[in-house]
N, C-alpha and C positions, 0 to 999 in steps of 0.2 A: 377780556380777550380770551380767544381760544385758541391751544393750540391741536393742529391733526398732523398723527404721526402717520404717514402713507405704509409706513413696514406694518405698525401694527393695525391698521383700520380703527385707531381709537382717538378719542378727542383726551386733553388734557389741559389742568388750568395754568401751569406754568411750563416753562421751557423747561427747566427743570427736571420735573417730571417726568415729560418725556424722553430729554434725553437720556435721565437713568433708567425708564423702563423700555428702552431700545438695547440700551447696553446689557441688559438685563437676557433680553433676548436673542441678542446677539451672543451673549455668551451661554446659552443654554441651547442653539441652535450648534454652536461650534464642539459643545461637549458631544450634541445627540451627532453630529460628523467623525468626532474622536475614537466612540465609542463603535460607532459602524466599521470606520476601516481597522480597528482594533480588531474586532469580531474576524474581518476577512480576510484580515494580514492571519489573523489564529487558523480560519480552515484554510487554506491557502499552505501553511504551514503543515498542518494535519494529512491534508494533500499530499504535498510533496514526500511527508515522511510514510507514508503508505505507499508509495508509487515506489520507491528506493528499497524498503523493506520486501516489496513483491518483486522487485528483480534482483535485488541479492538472493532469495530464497528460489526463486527460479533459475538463476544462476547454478543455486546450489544441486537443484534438482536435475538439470542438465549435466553437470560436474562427476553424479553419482551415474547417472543412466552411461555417460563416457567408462565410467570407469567398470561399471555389469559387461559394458562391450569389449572392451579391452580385457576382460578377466575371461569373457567366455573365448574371444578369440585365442587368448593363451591354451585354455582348456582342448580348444579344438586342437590345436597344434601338437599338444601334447598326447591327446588322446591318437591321432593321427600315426603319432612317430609310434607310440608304444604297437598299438594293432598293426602295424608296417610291421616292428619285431617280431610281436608274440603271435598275431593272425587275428586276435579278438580280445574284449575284454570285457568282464564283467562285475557288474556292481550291484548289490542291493542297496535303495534307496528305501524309506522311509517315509510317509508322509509326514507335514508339518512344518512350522517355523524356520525349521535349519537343513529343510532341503534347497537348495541352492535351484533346482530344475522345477520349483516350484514356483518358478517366477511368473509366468502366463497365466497359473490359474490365477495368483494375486493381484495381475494387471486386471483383470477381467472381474476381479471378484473389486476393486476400487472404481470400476467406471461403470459396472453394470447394477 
């Protein structure tokens, strides 16, 4: 007698057999499942921690630009009151790193 296993398209001589090499496959079919949503639970994960890390950090970056705004407004206000007193005011500035009025060329020199 023969027997045919329908999962695996194969013939086998005892029941036996077939049913260990269904199980067999059944469990090598479940691992190759395991393994898959393993994988997509992992970038799914990788995902999310990229998406969290890019609006913390944009967060951060909005945080600073508020805070250039808020400094130059002070500035204005102060510069304002003094030339109100004095009539005018003047500064020599510097090129470089720790010019503060250097900020536009370095917008411009990051996006161009």
């Amino acid at each position: 007698m023969v027997i045919y296993s329908e999962k695996l398209n194969k013939k086998f001589e005892t029941v036996d057999e077939c049913v260990k090499a269904e199980q067999e496959y059944e469990a090598k079919v479940a691992a190759e499942k395991a393994a898959k949503e393993k994988a997509i639970a992992e970038a799914k994960a990788r995902q999310e921690a990229l998406v969290n890390d890019r609006k913390t950090r944009a967060t951060e970056v909005e945080d600073a630009y508020k805070a250039v705004v808020e400094a130059q407004k002070v500035y204005r206000e102060k510069l304002n009151a003094f030339i109100k007193d004095y009539g005018s005011f003047h500064m020599t500035l510097k090129t470089g790193d720790g010019n503060p009025f250097d900020l536009f060329h370095s917008f411009f020199e990051n996006w161009f």
